[in-house]
N, C-alpha and C positions, 0 to 999 in steps of 0.2 A: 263625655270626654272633656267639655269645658270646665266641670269643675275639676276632674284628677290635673286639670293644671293649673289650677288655683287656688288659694289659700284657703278654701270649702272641699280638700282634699275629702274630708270623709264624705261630706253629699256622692263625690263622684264613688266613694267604694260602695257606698249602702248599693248606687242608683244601678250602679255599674251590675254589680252580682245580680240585682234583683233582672237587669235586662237578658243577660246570659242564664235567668233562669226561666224567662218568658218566651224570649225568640230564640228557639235550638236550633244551634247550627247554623248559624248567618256566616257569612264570606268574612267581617269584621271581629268574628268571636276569637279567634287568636292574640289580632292588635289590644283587642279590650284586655284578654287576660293578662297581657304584657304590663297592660297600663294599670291593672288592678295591681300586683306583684308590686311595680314602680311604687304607686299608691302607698302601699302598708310601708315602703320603704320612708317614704318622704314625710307621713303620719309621722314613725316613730324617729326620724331623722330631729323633727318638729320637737318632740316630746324630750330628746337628749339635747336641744340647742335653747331650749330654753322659750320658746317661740308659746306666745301665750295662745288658749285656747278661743282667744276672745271675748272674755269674759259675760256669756251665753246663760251663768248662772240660773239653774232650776231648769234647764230647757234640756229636752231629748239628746239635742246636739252634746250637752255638753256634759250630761249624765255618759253616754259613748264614751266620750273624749277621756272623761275622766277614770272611765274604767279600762281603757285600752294605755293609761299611761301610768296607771298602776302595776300594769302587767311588763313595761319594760324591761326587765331582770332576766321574763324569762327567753326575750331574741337578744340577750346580750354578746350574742356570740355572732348577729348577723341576722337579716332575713334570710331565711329558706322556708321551701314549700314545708318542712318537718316544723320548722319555730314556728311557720303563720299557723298548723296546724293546733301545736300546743297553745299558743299565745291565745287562738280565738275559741279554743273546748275549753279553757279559763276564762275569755272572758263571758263566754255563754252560764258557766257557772253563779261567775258573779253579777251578773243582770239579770238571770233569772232569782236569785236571792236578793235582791236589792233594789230590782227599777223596773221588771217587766209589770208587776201592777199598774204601778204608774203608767208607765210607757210601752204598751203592748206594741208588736212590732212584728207582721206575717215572715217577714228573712227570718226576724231572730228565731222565730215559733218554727220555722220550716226548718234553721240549722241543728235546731236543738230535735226534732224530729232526725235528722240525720245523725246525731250525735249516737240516739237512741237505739237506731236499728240497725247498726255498726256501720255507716256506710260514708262518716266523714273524712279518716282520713281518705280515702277513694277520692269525692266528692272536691278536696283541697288538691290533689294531683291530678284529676278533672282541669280545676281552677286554676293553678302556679302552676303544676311540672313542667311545662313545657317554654314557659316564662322564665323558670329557674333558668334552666339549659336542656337542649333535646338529648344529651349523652346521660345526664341523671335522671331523666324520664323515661328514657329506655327503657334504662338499668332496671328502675324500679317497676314500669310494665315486663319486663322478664322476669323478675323476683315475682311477682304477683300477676302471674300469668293470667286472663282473663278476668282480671277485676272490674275493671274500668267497661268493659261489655258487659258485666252485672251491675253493675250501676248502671248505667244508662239505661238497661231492661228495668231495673228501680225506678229511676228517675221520673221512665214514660206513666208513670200509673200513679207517683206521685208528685205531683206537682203542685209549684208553689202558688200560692190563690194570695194576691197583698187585694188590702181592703183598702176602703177611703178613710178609715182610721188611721191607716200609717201615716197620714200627712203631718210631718211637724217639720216641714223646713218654713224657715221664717221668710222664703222668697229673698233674703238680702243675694244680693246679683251684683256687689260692690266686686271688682277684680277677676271678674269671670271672663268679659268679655274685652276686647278690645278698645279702647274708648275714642280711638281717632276712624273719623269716615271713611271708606273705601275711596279711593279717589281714581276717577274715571280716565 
């Protein structure tokens, strides 16, 4: 939660997904999706304002960065659960072609596993529909009548396993936190 409100916006998406994909069903898992939804918004808000990536050059961080601001063209019409959906089965495309050698990464291994066994858009209305708005998540759990209880029979069997590989955050912790003492 600390970093989706800080300028380590993506720390908090990777950390964020990968916690709602560890602990099923916590009391918090709404507020987080909320703030993941929020997230992609302020990512790409970042990416249209011109707000550098930090100049992270050669690093995990910013191989990401750089392919998720590539891809702006295609939420040019707005976040929605349908854009994050196409925006991020592109950008899986393109880091799998480009930087998963490099930079292996158990999310990206596990979304592209979803990608594969039809079950990401689900998986993205899972993640935003209800972030979006509860009247377009309805909608779309009526359209798609038991989808989302097929997934989640999915989900229980497979599960995401992150390794101590995945670690590439640099620990920079500039702007994360508060910087004045609690005062008694």
């Amino acid at each position: 939660m600390a970093y989706l409100g800080s300028e380590h916006v993506l720390w908090g998406l990777l950390y964020g997904e990968i916690f709602l994909n560890i602990e099923h069903d916590t009391t918090g898992d709404d507020e987080l999706k909320t703030r993941l939804f929020t997230g992609y918004k302020t990512m790409f808000d970042n990416f249209a304002n011109g707000i550098p990536d930090r100049n992270n050059t050669g690093t995990f961080e910013n191989a990401v960065l750089r392919v998720y601001s590539s891809l702006t063209p295609v939420i040019s019409d707005g976040i929605t659960t349908d854009n994050l959906t196409m925006v991020r089965a592109r950008f899986f495309m393109d880091w799998f072609s480009g930087y998963a050698k490099k930079y292996p990464y158990s999310l990206f291994s596990y979304q592209d596993n979803l990608i594969r066994s039809g079950h990401f858009d689900i998986y993205d209305q899972w993640l935003f529909g209800k972030a979006e708005g509860l009247p377009q998540y309805e909608a779309w759990n009526n359209f798609h009548e038991g989808d989302i209880d097929r997934f989640l029979k999915w989900r229980s069997t497979a599960k995401l396993q992150p390794v101590t590989a995945d670690f590439y955050n640099s620990r920079d912790i500039k702007g994360i936190f508060n910087k004045r003492k609690p005062q008694h």
